[in-house]
C-alpha positions in Angstrom: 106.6 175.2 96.3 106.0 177.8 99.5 102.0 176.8 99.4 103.4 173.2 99.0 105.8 173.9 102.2 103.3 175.7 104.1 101.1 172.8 103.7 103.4 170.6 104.9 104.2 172.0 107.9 100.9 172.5 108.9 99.8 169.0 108.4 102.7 168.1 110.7 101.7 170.2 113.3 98.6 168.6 113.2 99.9 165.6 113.4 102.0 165.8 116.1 99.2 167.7 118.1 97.0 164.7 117.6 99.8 162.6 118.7 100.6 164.3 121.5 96.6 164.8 122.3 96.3 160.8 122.4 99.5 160.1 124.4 98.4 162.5 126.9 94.8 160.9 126.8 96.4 157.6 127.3 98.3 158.5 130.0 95.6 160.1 131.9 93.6 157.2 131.7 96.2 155.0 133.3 96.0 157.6 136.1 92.7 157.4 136.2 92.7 153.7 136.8 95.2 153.7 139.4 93.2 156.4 141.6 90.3 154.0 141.3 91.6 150.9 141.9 93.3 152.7 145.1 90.4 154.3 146.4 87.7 151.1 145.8 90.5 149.1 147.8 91.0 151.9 150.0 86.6 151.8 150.5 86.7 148.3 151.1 88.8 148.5 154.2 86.4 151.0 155.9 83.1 148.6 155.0 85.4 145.3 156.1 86.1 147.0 159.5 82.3 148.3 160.2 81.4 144.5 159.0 83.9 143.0 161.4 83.4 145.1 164.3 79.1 144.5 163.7 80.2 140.7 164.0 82.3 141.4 167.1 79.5 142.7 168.8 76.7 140.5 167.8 78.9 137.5 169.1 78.7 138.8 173.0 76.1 137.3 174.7 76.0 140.5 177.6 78.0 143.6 176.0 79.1 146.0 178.5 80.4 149.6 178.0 83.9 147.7 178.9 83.9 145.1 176.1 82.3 147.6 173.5 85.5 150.0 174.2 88.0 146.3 173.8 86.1 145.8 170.6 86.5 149.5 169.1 90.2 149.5 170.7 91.6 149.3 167.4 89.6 151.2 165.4 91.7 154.3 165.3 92.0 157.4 163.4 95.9 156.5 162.3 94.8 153.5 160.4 91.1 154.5 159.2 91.6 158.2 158.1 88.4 160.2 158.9 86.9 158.2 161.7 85.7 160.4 164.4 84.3 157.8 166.7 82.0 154.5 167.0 79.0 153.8 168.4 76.2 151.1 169.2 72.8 152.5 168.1 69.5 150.3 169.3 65.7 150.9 168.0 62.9 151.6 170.4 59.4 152.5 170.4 57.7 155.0 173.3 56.5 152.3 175.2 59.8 150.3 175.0 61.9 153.6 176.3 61.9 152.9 179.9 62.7 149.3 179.6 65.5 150.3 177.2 67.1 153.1 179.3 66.8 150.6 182.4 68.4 147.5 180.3 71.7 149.8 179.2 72.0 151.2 182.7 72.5 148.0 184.0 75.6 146.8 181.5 77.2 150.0 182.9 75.8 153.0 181.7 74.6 154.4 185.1 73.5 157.6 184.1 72.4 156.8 180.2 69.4 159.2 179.8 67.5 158.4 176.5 66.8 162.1 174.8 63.6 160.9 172.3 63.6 163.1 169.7 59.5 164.2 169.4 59.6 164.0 165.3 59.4 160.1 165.1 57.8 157.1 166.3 60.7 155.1 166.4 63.7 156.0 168.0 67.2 155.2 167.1 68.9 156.2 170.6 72.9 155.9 170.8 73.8 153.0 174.3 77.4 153.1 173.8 79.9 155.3 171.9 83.8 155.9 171.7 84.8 159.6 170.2 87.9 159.5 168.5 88.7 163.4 167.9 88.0 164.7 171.0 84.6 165.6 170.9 82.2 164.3 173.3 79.3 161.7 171.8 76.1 162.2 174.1 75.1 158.8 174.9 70.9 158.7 174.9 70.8 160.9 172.0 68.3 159.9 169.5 69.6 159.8 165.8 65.8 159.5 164.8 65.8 163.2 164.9 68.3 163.6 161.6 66.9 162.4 158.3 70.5 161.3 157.1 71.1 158.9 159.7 67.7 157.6 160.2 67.6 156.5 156.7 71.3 155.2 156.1 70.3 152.6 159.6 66.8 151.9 158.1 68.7 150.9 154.9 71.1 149.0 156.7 68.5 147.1 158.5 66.5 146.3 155.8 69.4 144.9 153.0 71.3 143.5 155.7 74.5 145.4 155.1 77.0 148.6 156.0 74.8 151.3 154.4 76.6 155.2 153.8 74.6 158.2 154.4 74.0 160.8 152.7 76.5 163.9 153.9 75.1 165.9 156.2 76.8 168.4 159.6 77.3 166.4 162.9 75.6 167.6 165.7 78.7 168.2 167.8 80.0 170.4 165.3 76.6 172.6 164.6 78.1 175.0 167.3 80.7 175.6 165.7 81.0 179.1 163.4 79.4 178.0 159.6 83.1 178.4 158.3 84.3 175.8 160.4 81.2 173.4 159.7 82.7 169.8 158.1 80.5 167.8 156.0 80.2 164.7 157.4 78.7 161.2 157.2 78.5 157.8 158.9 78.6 153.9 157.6 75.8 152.0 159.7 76.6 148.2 159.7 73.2 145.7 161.2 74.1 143.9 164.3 73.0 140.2 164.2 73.0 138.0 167.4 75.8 135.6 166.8 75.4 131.7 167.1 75.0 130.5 170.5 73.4 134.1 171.9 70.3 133.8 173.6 69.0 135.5 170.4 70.5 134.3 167.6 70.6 135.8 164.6 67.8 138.2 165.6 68.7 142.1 165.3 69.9 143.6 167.6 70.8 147.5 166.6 73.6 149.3 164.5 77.0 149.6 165.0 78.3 152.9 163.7 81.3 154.7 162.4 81.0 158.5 162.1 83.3 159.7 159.1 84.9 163.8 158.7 84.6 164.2 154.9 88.0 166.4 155.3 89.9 163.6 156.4 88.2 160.5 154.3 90.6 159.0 151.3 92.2 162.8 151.6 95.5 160.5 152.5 94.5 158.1 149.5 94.1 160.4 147.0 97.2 162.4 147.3 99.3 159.1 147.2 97.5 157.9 144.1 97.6 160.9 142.1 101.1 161.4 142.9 100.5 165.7 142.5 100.0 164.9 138.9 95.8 165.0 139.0 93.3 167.0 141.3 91.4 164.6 142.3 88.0 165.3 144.1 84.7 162.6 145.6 81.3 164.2 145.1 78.0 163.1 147.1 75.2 163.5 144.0 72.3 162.3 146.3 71.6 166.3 147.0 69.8 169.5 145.9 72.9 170.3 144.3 73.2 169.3 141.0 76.9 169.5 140.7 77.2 167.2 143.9 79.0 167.9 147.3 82.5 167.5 147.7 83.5 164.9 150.3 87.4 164.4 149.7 89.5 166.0 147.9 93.1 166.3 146.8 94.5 169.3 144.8 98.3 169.5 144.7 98.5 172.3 142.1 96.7 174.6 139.4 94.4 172.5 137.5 94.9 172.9 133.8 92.0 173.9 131.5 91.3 170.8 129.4 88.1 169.5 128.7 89.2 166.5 127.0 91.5 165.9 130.1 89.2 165.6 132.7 87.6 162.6 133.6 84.9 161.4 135.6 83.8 158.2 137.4 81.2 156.4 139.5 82.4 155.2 142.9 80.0 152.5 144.6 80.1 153.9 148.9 78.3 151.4 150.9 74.9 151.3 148.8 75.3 154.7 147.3 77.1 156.2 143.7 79.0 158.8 144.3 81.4 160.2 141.4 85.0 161.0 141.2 86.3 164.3 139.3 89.7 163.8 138.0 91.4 167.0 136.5 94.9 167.1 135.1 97.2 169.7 136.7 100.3 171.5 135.4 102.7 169.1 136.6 100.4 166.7 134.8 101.7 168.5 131.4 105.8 168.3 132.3 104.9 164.4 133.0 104.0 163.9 129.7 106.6 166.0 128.2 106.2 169.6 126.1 104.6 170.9 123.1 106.3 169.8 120.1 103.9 172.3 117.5 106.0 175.0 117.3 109.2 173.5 116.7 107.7 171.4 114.0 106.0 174.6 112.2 109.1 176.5 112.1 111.0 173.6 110.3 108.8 173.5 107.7 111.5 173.7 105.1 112.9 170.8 106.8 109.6 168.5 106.8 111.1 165.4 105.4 114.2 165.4 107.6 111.9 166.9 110.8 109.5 164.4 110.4 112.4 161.6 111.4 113.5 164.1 114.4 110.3 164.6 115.9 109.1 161.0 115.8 112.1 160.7 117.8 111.2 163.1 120.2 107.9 161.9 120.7 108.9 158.4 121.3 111.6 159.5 124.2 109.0 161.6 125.7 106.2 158.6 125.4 109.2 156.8 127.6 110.1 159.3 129.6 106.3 159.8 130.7 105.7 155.9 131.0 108.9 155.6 133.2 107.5 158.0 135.5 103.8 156.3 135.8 105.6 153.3 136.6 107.6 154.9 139.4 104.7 156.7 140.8 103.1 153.2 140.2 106.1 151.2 142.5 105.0 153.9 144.8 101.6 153.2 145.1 101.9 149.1 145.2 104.6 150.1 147.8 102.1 151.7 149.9 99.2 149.4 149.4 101.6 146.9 150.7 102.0 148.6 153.7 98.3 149.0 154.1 98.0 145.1 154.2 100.3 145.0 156.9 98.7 147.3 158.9 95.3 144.9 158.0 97.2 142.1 158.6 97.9 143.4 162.3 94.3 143.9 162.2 92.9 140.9 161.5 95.3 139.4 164.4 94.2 141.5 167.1 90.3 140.9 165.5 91.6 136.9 166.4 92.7 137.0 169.2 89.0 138.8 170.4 87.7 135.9 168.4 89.4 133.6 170.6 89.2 135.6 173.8 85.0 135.5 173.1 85.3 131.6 173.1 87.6 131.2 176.0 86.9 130.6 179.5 89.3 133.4 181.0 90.0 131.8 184.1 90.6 127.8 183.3 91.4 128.5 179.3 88.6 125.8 178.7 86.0 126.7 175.9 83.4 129.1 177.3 79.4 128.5 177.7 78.9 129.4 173.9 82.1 128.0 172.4 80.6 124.9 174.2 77.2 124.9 173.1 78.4 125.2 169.3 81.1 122.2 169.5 77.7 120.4 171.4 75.6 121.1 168.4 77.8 120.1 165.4 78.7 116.8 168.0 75.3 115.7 167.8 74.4 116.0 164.4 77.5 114.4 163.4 76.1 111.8 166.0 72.3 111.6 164.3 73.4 111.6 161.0 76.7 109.4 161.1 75.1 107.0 164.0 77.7 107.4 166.2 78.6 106.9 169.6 78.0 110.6 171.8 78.8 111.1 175.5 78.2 113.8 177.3 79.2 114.4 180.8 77.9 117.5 183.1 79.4 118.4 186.6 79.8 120.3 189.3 82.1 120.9 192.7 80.2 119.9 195.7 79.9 122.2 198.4 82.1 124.7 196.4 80.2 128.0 198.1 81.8 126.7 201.4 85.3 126.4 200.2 84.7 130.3 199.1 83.9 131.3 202.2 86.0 129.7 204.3 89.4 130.3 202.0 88.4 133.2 199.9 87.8 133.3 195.8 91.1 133.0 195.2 91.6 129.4 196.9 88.5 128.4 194.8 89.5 129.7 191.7 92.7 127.5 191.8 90.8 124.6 192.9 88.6 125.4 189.6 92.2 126.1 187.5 93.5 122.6 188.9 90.0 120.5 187.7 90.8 121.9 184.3 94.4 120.6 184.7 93.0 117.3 185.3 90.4 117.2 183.6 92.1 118.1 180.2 95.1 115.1 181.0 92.3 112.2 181.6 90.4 113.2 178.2 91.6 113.4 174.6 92.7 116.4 172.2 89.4 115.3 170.2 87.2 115.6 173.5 86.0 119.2 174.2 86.3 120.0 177.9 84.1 123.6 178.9 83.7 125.2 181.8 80.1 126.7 181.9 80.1 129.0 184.7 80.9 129.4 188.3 81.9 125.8 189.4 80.0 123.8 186.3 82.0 122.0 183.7 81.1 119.6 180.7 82.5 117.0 178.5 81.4 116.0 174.7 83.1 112.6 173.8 83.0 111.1 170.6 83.4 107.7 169.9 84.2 106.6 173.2 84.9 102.6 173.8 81.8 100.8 175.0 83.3 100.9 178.2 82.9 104.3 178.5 81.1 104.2 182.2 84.4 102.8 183.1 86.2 105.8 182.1 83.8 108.1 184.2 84.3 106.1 187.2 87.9 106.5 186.9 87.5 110.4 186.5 85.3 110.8 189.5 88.4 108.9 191.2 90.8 111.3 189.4 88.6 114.4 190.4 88.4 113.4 194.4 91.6 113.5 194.6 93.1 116.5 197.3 93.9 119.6 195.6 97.0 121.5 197.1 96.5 125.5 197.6 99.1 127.4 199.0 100.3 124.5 201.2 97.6 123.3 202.8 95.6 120.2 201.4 91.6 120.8 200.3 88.8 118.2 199.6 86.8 119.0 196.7 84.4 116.1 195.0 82.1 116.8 192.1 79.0 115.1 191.2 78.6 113.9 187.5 75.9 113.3 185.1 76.5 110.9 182.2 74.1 110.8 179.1 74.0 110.0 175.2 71.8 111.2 172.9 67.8 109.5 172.6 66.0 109.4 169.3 64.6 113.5 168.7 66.1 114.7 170.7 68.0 118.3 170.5 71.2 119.1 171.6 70.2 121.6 174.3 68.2 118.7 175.8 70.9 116.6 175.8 72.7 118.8 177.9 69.6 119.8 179.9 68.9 116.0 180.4 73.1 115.6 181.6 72.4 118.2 184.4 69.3 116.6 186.1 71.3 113.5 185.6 74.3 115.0 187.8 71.9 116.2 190.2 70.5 113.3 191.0 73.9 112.0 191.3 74.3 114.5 193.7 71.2 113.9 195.8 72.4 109.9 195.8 76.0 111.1 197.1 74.4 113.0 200.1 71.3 111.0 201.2 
């Protein structure tokens, strides 16, 4: 009967072992899966800004060191952890240097000062750069000098898309004493000319984000793992062959279990890198304690045990899923308040949207905004067979009123022409001024009287303009034109130009 006992109880402490082995297993895994899913969505935010901010750049058609530092303006530390600053990064050869240096000089950089690095043909020379912890970027460094970089923007420019690099010491911070040293690395994200550039859709250069290791998903992964699992991100592309920690969370002593840990691959902006997941001792009280000994010493008890520690089991099983689903509320509660903050984002990223497409002065569409309602106009025009009118023109004379009243008299003459002409057109028309004292119409559909219409807004538009009460004269010439058979719409606009001119030439023979 004692072997019998003996047996009994050990069979049950087996079996409760295994138990608890698989419920602990279980619940690691759902940790698992919630520090993943956090730090891919967490990832995705870092590539979405780089992307966005690429895009922001490619769209202007002159960027100077003003409008780079706009762009960047919210691009901070406090809502990407680990970004140390952003920078514009453009290719040249040795015989492009000097035009290069000259061409960034002019859009502000006065004393820019490219630094070729002698190891390389091609050089990948930083224009325009915004530090964001203090340190000082050298603008006219050349990047073409570090292997990591150089091959994270050659990547990048050939798939077309943010590319990582592989970890590797900044140069600002290789003065620093080798215990102070950070491991860190940047996302590189191809600039395209944007639609209506001079250039479109050629390449143009890199924008960059430099990333501190130490500070990357370090805010991430202690939210996620909620001090239950040390959790740490390993760069494999290295010598070393256990990989080079790049974040890392460790709220407490890791406990030795084999069976525990766990370990998976986390895609970076074109490279794996892997994420080592350890349980640690707080991980243990979450899932409740041992239950072999009791069970062992009530071996004499086994039928009437086996009921009582089932029991047990299962309240711990709650008790343990209860708090994953609390620490679970706790991460959807701060994923929701990371969508806020993107939501904020993705306003301010609009309103530069709009503010690239806007005439500053008038509020009319701007010279590119312009050219792209022009070109979807016309091929609704070719392909539909509809009526398209466009109508270029400009203030006659208007140098004059400048100097004799000052720029600030002609810019209200300019602000009242938009007043007018948006109230003689429709919501459908798109008015734009073009620059200085040019401005443009595209009209759709317009009645086959539509000569009429002009005539009445040349009457409209010579009409005085009152400026701090005293009356002005201002006329403008106009040039009225519709589409011919081939033709493009750049022409058409080029054609409605000469047409105002010689307008203009008739109007003061």
């Amino acid at each position: 009967m004692l072997v019998v006992g003996l047996s009994g109880s050990w069979a049950l402490v087996g079996a409760v072992e295994g138990e608890q082995d698989q419920h602990r297993s279980e619940v690691m895994d759902q940790r698992v899966q919630v520090i993943e899913n956090a730090v891919a969505a967490e990832i995705g935010r870092y590539l979405d800004a780089a992307t966005d901010l690429a895009a922001g750049v490619g769209a202007q058609t002159t960027l100077t060191g003003s409008d780079f530092n706009a762009l960047t303006a919210t691009l901070t530390p406090q809502r990407l952890p680990g970004v140390s600053g952003a920078a514009l990064v453009v290719p040249a050869t040795d015989r492009e240097l000097g035009r290069v240096q000259r061409q960034w000089r002019a859009l502000g950089n006065g004393r820019l000062r490219l630094d070729p690095a002698k190891s390389t043909s091609e050089h990948l020379f930083i224009v325009m750069s915004r530090p964001m912890d203090g340190a000082a970027t050298r603008k006219g460094k050349d990047l073409g000098g570090d292997a990591a970089p150089t091959q994270a923007l050659r990547t990048g420019r050939s798939d077309g898309q943010v590319t990582a690099s592989a970890t590797y010491v900044l140069p600002g911070d290789r003065l620093l004493p080798a215990a102070e040293q950070q491991l860190s690395f940047i996302l590189a994200a191809p600039i395209y000319a944007g639609v209506g550039t001079p250039d479109a859709a050629l390449f143009r250069g890199w924008f960059v984000m430099s990333m501190r290791g130490e500070d990357f998903l370090a805010e991430t992964l202690q939210v996620a793992s909620q001090d239950n699992v040390a959790a740490t991100l390993l760069e494999t592309s290295t010598s070393r062959s256990d990989g080079v920690p790049v974040a890392h969370n460790t709220p407490g002593p890791v406990l030795d279990n084999d069976d525990l840990r766990r370990e998976v691959s986390v895609q970076v902006a074109g490279r794996t890198w892997r994420l080592l997941l350890q349980p640690t001792t707080q991980f243990a009280d979450l899932t409740g304690p041992s239950l072999s000994i009791p069970a062992g010493a009530a071996g004499v008890l086994f039928t009437v045990l086996i009921a009582v520690l089932v029991g047990t089991l299962s309240t711990s099983r709650d008790r343990a899923l209860q708090r994953v689903e609390r620490a679970t509320a706790a991460l959807r509660a701060d994923i929701g308040r990371r969508e806020l903050v993107e939501a904020e984002l993705r306003e301010t990223e609009e309103q530069l949207r709009l503010m690239a497409l806007t005439d500053s002065l008038t509020g009319l569409s701007n010279h590119r905004a312009f050219m792209d309602a022009l070109h979807r106009a016309h091929s609704r025009s070719v392909r539909h067979g509809t009526q398209l009118d466009v109508i270029f023109g400009d203030v006659d004379h208007f140098k004059a009123i400048n100097d004799t009243y000052g720029h600030a008299v002609g810019d209200s003459v300019l602000c009242q022409i938009a007043s007018r002409l948006r109230t003689h057109f429709r919501a459908e028309d798109t008015i734009g001024r073009l620059g200085g004292d040019e401005f443009a119409i595209i009209c759709e559909d317009l009645p086959p009287d539509s000569q009429v219409a002009v005539n009445r807004l040349r009457e409209l538009l010579d009409a005085p303009y009152m400026v701090e009460d005293q009356m002005l004269v201002a006329t403008l010439s106009l040039g009225h034109v519709s589409p011919e058979v081939g033709e493009c719409s750049a022409h058409l606009l080029d054609r409605a130009d000469n047409t105002m001119y010689a307008a203009k030439a008739a109007h003061h023979a």
